[in-house]
Structures are given as structure tokens and as C-alpha cells.
Jmol script that loads the backbone (N, CA, C; Angstrom):
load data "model"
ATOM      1  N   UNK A   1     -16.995  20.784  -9.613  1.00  0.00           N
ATOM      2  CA  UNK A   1     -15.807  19.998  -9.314  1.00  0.00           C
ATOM      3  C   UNK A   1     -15.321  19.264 -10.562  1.00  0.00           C
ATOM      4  N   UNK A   2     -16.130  18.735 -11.659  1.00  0.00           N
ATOM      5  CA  UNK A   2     -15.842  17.844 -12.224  1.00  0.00           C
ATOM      6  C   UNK A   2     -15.588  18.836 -13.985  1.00  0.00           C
ATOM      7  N   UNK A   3     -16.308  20.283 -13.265  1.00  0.00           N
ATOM      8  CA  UNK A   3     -15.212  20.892 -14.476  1.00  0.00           C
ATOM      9  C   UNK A   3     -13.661  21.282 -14.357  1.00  0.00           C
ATOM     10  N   UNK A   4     -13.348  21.316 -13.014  1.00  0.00           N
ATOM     11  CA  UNK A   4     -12.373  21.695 -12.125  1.00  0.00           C
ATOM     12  C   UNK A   4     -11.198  20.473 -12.538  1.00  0.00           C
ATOM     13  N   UNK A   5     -11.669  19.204 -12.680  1.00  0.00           N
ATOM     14  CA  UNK A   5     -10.710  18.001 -13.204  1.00  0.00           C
ATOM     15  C   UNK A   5     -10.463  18.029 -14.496  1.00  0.00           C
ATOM     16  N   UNK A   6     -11.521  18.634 -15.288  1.00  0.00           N
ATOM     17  CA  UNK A   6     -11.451  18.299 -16.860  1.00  0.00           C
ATOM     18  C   UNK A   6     -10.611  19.414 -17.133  1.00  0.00           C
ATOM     19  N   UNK A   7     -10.788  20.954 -16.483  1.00  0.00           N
ATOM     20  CA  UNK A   7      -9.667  21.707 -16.796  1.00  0.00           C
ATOM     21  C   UNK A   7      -8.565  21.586 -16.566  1.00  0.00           C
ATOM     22  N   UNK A   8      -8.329  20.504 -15.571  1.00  0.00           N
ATOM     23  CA  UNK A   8      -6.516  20.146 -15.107  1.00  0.00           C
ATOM     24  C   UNK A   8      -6.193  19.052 -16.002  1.00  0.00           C
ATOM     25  N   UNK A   9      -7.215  17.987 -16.696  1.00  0.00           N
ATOM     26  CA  UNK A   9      -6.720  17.121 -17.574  1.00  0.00           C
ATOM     27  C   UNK A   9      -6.515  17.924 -18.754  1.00  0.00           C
ATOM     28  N   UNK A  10      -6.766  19.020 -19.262  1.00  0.00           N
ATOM     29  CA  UNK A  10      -6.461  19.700 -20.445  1.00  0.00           C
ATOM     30  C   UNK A  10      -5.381  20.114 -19.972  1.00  0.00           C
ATOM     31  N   UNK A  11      -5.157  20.669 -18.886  1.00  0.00           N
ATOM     32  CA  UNK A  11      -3.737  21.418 -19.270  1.00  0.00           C
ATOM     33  C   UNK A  11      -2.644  20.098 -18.803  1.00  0.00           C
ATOM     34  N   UNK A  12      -2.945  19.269 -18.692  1.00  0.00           N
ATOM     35  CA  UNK A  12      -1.893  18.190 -18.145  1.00  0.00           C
ATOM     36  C   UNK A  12      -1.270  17.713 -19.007  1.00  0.00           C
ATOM     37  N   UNK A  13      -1.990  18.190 -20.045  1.00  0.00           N
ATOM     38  CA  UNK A  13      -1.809  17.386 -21.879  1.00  0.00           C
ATOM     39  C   UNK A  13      -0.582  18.618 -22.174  1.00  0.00           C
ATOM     40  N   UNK A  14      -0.530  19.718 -22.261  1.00  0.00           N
ATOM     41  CA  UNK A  14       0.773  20.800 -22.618  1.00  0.00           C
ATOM     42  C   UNK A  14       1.866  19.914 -22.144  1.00  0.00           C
ATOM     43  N   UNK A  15       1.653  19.653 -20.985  1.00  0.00           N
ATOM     44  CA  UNK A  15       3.296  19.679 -20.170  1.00  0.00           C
ATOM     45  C   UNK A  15       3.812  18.697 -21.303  1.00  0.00           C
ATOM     46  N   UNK A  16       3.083  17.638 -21.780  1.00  0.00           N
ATOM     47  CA  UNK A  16       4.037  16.390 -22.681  1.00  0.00           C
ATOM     48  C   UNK A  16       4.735  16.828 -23.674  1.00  0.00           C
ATOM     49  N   UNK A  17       4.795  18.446 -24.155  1.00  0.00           N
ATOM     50  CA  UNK A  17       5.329  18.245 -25.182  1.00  0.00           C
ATOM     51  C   UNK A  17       6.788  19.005 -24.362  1.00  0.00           C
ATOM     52  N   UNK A  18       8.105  18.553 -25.178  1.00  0.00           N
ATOM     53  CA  UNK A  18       9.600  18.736 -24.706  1.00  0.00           C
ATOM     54  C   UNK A  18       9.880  19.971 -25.037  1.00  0.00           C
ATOM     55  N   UNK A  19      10.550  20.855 -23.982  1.00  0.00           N
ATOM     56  CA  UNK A  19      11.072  22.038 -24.624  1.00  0.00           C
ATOM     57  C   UNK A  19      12.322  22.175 -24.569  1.00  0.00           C
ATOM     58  N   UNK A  20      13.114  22.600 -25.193  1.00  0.00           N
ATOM     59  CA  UNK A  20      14.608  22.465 -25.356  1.00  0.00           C
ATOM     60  C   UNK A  20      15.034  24.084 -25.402  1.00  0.00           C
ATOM     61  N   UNK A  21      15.914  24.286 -24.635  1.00  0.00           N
ATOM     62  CA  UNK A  21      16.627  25.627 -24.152  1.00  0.00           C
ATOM     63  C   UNK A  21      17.679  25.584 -24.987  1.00  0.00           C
ATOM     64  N   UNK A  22      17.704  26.666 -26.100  1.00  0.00           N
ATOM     65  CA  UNK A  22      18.777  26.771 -27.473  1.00  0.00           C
ATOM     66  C   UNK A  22      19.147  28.378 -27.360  1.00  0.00           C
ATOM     67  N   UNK A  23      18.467  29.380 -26.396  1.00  0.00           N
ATOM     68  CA  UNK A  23      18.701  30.861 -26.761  1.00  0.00           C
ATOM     69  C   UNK A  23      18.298  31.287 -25.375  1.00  0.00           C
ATOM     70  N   UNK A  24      18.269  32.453 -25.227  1.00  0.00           N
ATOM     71  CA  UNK A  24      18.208  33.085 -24.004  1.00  0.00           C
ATOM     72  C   UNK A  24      16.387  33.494 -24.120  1.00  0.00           C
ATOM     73  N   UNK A  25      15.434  33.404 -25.486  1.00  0.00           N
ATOM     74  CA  UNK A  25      14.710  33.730 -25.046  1.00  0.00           C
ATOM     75  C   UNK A  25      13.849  32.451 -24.456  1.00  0.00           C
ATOM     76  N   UNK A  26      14.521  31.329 -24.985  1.00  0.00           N
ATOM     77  CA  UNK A  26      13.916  29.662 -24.919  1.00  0.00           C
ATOM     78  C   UNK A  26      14.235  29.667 -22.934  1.00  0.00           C
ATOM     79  N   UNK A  27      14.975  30.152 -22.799  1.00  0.00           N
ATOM     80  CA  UNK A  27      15.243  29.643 -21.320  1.00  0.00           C
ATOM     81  C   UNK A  27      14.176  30.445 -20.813  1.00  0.00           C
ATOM     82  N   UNK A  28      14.140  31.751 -20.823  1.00  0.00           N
ATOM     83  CA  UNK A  28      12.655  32.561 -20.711  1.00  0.00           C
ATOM     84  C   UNK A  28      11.298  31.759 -20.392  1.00  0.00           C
ATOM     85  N   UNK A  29      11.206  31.201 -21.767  1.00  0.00           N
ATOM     86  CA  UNK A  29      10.071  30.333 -21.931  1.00  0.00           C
ATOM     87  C   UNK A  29       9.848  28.927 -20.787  1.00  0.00           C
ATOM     88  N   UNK A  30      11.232  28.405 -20.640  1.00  0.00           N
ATOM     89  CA  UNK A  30      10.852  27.119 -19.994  1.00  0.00           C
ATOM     90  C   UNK A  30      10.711  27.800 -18.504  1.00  0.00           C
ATOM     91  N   UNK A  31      11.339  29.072 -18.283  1.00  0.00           N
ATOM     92  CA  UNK A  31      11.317  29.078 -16.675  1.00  0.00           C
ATOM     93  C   UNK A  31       9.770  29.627 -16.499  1.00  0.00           C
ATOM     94  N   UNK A  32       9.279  30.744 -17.513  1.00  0.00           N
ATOM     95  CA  UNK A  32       7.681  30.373 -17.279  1.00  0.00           C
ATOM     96  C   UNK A  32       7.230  29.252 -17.140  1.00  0.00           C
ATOM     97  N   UNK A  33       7.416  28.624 -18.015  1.00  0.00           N
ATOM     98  CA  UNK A  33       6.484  26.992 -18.157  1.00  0.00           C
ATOM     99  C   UNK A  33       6.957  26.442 -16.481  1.00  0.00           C
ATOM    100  N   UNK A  34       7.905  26.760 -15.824  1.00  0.00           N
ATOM    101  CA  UNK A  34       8.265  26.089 -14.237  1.00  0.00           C
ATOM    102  C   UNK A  34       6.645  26.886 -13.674  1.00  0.00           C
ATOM    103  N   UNK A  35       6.931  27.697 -14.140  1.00  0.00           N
ATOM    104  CA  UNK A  35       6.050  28.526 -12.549  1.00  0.00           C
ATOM    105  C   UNK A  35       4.350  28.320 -13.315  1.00  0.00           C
ATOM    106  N   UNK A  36       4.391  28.208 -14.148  1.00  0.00           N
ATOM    107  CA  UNK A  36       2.980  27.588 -14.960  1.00  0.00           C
ATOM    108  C   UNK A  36       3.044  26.181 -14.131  1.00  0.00           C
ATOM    109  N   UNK A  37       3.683  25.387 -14.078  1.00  0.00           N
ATOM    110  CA  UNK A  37       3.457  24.014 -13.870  1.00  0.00           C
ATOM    111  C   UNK A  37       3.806  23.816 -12.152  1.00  0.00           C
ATOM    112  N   UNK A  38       4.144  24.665 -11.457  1.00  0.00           N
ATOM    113  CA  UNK A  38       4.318  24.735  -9.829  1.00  0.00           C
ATOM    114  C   UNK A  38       2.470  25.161  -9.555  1.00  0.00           C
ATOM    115  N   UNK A  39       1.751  26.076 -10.330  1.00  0.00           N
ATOM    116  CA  UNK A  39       0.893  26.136  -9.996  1.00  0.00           C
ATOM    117  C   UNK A  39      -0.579  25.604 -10.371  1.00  0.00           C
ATOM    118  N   UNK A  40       0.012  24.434 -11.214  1.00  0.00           N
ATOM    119  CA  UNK A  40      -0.969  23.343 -11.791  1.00  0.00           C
ATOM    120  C   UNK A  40      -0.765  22.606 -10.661  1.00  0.00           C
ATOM    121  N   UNK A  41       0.437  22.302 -10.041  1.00  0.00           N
ATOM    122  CA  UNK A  41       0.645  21.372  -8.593  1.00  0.00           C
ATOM    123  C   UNK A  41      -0.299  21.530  -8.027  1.00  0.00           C
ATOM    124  N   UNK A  42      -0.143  22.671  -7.509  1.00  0.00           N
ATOM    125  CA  UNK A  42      -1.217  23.809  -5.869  1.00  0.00           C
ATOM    126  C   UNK A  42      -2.241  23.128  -6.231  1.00  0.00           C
ATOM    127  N   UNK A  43      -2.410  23.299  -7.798  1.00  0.00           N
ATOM    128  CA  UNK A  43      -4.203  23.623  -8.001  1.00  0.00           C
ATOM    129  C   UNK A  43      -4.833  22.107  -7.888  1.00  0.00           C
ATOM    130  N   UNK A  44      -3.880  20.851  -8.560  1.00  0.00           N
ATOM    131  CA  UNK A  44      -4.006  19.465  -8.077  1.00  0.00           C
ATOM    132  C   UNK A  44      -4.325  18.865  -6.739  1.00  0.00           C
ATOM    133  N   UNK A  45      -3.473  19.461  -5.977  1.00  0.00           N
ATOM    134  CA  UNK A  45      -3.809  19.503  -4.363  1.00  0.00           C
ATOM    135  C   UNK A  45      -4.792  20.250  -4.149  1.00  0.00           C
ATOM    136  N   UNK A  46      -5.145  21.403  -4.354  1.00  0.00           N
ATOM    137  CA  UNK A  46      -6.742  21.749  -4.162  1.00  0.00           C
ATOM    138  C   UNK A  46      -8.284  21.231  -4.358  1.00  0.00           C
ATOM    139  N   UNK A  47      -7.973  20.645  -5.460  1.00  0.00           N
ATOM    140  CA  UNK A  47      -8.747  20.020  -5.775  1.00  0.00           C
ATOM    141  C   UNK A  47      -9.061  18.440  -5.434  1.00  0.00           C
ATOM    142  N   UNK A  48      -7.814  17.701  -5.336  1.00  0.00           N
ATOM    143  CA  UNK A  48      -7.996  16.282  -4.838  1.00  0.00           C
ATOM    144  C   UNK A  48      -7.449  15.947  -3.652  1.00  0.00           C
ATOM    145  N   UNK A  49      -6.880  16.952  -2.923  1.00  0.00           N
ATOM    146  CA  UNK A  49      -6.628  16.878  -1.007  1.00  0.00           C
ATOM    147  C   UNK A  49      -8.006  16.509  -0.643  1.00  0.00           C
ATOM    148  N   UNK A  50      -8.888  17.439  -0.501  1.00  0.00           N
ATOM    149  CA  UNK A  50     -10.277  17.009   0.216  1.00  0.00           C
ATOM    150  C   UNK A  50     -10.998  15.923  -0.423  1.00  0.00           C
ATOM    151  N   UNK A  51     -10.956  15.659  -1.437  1.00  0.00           N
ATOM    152  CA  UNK A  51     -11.708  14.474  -1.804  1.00  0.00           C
ATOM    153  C   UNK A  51     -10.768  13.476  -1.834  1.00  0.00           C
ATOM    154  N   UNK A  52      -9.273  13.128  -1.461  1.00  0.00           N
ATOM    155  CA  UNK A  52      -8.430  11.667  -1.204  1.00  0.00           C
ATOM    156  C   UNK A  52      -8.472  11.627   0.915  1.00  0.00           C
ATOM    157  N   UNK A  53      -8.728  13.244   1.228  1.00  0.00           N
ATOM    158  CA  UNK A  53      -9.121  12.643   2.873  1.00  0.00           C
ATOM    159  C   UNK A  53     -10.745  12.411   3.246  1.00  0.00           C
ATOM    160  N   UNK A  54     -11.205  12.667   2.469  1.00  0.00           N
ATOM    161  CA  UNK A  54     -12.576  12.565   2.629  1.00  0.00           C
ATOM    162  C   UNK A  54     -12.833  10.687   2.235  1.00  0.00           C
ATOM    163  N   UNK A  55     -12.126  10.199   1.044  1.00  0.00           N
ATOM    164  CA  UNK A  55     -12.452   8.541   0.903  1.00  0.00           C
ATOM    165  C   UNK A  55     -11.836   7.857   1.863  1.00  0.00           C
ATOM    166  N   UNK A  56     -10.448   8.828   2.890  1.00  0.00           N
ATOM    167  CA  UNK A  56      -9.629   7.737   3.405  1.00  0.00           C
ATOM    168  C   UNK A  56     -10.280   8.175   4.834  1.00  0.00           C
ATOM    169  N   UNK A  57     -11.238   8.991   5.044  1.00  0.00           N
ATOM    170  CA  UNK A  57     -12.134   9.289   6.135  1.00  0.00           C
ATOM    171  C   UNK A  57     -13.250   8.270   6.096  1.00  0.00           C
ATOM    172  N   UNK A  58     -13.891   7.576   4.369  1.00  0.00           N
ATOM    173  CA  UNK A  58     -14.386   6.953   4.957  1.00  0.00           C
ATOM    174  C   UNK A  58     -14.348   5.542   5.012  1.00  0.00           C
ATOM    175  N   UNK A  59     -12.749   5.569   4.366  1.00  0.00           N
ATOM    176  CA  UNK A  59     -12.406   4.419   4.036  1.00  0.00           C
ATOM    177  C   UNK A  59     -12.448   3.963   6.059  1.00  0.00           C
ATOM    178  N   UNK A  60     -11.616   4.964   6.602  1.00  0.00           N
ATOM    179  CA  UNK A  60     -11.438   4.398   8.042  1.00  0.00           C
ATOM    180  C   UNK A  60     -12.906   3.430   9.394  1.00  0.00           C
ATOM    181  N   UNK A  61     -13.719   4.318   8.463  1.00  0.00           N
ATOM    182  CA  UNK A  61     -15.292   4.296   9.131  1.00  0.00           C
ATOM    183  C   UNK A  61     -15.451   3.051   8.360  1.00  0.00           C
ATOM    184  N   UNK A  62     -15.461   2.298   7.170  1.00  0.00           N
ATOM    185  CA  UNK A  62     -15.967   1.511   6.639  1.00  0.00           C
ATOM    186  C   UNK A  62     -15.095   0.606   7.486  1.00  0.00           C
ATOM    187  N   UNK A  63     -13.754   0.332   7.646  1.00  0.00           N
ATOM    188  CA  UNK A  63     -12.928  -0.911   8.078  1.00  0.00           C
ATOM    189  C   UNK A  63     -13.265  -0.972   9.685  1.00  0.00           C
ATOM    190  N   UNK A  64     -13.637   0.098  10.365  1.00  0.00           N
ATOM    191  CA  UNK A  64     -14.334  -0.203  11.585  1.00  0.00           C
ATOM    192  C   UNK A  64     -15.858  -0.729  12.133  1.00  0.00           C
ATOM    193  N   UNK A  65     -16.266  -0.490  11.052  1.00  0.00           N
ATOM    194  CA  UNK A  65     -17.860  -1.194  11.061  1.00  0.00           C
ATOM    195  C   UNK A  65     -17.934  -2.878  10.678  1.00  0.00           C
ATOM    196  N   UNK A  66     -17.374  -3.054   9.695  1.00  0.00           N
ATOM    197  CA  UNK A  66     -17.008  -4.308   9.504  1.00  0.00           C
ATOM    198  C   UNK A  66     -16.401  -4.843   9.949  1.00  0.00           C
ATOM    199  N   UNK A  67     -14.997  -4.626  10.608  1.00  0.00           N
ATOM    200  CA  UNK A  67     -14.271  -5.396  11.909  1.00  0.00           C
ATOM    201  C   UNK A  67     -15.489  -5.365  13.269  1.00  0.00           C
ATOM    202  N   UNK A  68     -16.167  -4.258  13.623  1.00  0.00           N
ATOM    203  CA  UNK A  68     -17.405  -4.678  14.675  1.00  0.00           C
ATOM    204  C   UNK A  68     -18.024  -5.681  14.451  1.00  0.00           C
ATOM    205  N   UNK A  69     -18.582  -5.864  12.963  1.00  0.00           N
ATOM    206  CA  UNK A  69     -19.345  -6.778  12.684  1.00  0.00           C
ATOM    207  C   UNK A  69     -18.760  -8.062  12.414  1.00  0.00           C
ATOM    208  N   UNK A  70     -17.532  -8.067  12.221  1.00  0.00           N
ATOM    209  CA  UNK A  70     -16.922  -9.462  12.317  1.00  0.00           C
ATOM    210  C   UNK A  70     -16.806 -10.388  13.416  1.00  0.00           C
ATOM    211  N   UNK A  71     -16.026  -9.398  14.570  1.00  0.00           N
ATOM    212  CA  UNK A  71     -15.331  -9.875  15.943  1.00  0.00           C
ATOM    213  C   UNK A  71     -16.244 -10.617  16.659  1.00  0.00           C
ATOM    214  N   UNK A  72     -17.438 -10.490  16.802  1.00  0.00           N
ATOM    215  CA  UNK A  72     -18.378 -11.553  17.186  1.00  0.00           C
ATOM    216  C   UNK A  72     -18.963 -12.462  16.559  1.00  0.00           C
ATOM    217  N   UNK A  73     -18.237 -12.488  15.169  1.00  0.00           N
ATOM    218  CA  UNK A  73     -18.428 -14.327  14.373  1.00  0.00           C
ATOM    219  C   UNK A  73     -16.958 -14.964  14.578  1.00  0.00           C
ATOM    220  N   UNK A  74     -15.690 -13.649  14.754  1.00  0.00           N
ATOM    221  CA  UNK A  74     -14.773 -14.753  14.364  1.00  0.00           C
ATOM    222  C   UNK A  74     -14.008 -15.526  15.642  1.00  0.00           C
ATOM    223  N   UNK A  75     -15.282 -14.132  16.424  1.00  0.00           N
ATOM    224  CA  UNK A  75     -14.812 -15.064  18.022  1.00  0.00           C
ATOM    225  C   UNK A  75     -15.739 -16.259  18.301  1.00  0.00           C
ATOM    226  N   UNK A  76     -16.807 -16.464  18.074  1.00  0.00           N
ATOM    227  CA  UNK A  76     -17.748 -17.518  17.827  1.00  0.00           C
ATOM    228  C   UNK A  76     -16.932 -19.003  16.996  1.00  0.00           C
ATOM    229  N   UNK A  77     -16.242 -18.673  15.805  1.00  0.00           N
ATOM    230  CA  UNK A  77     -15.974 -19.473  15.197  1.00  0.00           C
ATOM    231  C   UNK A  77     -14.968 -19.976  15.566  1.00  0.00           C
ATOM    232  N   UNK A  78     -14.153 -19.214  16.099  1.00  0.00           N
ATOM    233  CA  UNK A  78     -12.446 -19.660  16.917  1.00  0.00           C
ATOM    234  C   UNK A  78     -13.098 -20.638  18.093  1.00  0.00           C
ATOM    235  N   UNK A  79     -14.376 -20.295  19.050  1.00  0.00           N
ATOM    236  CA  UNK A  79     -14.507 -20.944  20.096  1.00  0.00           C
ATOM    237  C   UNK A  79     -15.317 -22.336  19.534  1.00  0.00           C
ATOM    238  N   UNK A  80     -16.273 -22.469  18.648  1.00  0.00           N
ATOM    239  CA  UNK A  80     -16.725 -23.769  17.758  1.00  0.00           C
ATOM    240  C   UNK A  80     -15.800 -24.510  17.692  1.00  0.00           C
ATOM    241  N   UNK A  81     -14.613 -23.881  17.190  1.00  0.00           N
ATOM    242  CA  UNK A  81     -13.594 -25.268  16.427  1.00  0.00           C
ATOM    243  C   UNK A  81     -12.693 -25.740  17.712  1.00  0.00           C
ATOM    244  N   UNK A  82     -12.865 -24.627  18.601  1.00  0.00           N
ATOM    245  CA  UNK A  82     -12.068 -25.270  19.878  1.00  0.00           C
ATOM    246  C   UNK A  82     -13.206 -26.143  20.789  1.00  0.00           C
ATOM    247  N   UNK A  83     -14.306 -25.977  20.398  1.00  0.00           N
ATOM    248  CA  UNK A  83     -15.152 -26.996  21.325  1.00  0.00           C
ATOM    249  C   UNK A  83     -15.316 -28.710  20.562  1.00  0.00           C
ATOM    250  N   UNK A  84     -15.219 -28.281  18.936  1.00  0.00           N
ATOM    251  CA  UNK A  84     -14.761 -29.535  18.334  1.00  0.00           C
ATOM    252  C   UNK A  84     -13.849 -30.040  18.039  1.00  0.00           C
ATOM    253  N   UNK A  85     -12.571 -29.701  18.267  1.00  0.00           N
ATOM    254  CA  UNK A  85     -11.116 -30.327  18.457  1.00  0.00           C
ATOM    255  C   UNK A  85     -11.566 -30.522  20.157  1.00  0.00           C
ATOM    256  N   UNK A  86     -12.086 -30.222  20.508  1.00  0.00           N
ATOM    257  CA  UNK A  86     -11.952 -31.073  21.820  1.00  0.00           C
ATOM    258  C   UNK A  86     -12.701 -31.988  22.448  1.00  0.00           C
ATOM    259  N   UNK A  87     -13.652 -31.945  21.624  1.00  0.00           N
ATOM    260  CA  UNK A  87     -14.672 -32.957  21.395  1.00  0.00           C
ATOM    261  C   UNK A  87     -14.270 -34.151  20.294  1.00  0.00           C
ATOM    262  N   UNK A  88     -13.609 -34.213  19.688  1.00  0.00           N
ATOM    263  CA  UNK A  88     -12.292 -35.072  18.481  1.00  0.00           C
ATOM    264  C   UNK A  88     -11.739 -35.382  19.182  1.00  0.00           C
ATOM    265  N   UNK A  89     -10.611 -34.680  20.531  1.00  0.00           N
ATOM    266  CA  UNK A  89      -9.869 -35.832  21.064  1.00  0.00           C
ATOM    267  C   UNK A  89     -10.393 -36.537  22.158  1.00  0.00           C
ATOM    268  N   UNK A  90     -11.782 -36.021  22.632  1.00  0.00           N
ATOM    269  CA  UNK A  90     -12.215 -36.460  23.945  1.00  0.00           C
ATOM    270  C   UNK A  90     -12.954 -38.148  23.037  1.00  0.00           C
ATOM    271  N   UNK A  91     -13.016 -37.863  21.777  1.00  0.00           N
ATOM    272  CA  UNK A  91     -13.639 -39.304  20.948  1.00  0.00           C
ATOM    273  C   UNK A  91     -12.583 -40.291  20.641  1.00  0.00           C
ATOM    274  N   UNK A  92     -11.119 -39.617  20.172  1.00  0.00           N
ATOM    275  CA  UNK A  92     -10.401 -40.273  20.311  1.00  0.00           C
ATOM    276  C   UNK A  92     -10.039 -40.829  21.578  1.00  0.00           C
ATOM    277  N   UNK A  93      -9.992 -40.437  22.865  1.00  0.00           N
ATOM    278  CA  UNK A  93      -9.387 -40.969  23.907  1.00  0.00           C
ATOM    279  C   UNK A  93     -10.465 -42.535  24.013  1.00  0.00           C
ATOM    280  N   UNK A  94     -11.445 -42.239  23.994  1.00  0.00           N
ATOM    281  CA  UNK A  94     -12.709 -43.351  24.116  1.00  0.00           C
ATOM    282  C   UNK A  94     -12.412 -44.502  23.451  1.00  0.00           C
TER     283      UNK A  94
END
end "model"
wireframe off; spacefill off
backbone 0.3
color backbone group
């Protein structure tokens, strides 16, 4: 996999340089360079589709384990501060 990235960061480096269409064989050239660079796309998505749904697969699993593990402190803590605001005004009324 991680030769699979280093070969797309090499060729990612070509595209920067500018090509300028001056002749009929230059237009040649850039419309290769289209279909060269439509299939550096594909190959981008091949390679980092499954591994950006795979983190946001477990990104989803991580934010549900920790909201489990929250909801019974932050319901604990919501009901504390409502037993001591009401225990505050039951001191104030006194």
C-alpha cells in the first residue's frame, strides 16, 4: 500500500509543470497528459476510498462508545447540580 502512495506522490510531482498548446503536435501532448491524469484520479480513489471509509467506519464506532460512556456521567451530573440548586434554594428559603 505504502508503495502504492509513494508511486502516486511521484507522479503528482509531473502534473506541476505548465504545458502550453503552440502547434498541433503540443495539443496532442496535453490531451494525452488529460487521459494520463483522469487515470491518476481512478487510481487516487483506489487507493484512498477504502482506507478514508474504513477511518470514518471507525471514526463512527469510536464517537459511539464514548457517547455510551459518557451518558451515564452526564446524566448523573445534570441530576447532582439539580439536587444542589435545590438544595441552595431550599437554604435560601430558611
Amino acid at each position: 500500500m505504502s508503495e502504492d502512495i509513494t508511486a502516486l506522490e511521484q507522479q503528482s510531482r509531473t502534473f506541476a509543470r505548465a504545458m502550453v498548446i503552440a502547434d498541433a503536435e503540443s495539443y496532442a501532448l496535453v490531451g494525452a497528459e488529460l487521459v494520463t491524469i483522469a487515470t491518476y484520479i481512478k487510481r487516487v480513489g483506489e487507493v484512498f476510498d477504502p482506507i478514508c471509509s474504513a477511518a470514518a467506519k471507525a471514526h463512527k464506532v469510536a464517537v459511539a462508545q464514548r457517547d455510551a460512556l459518557l451518558k451515564p456521567a452526564m446524566g448523573a451530573k445534570r441530576a447532582r447540580g439539580e439536587q444542589r440548586a435545590a438544595w441552595d434554594q431550599a437554604q435560601t428559603r430558611l
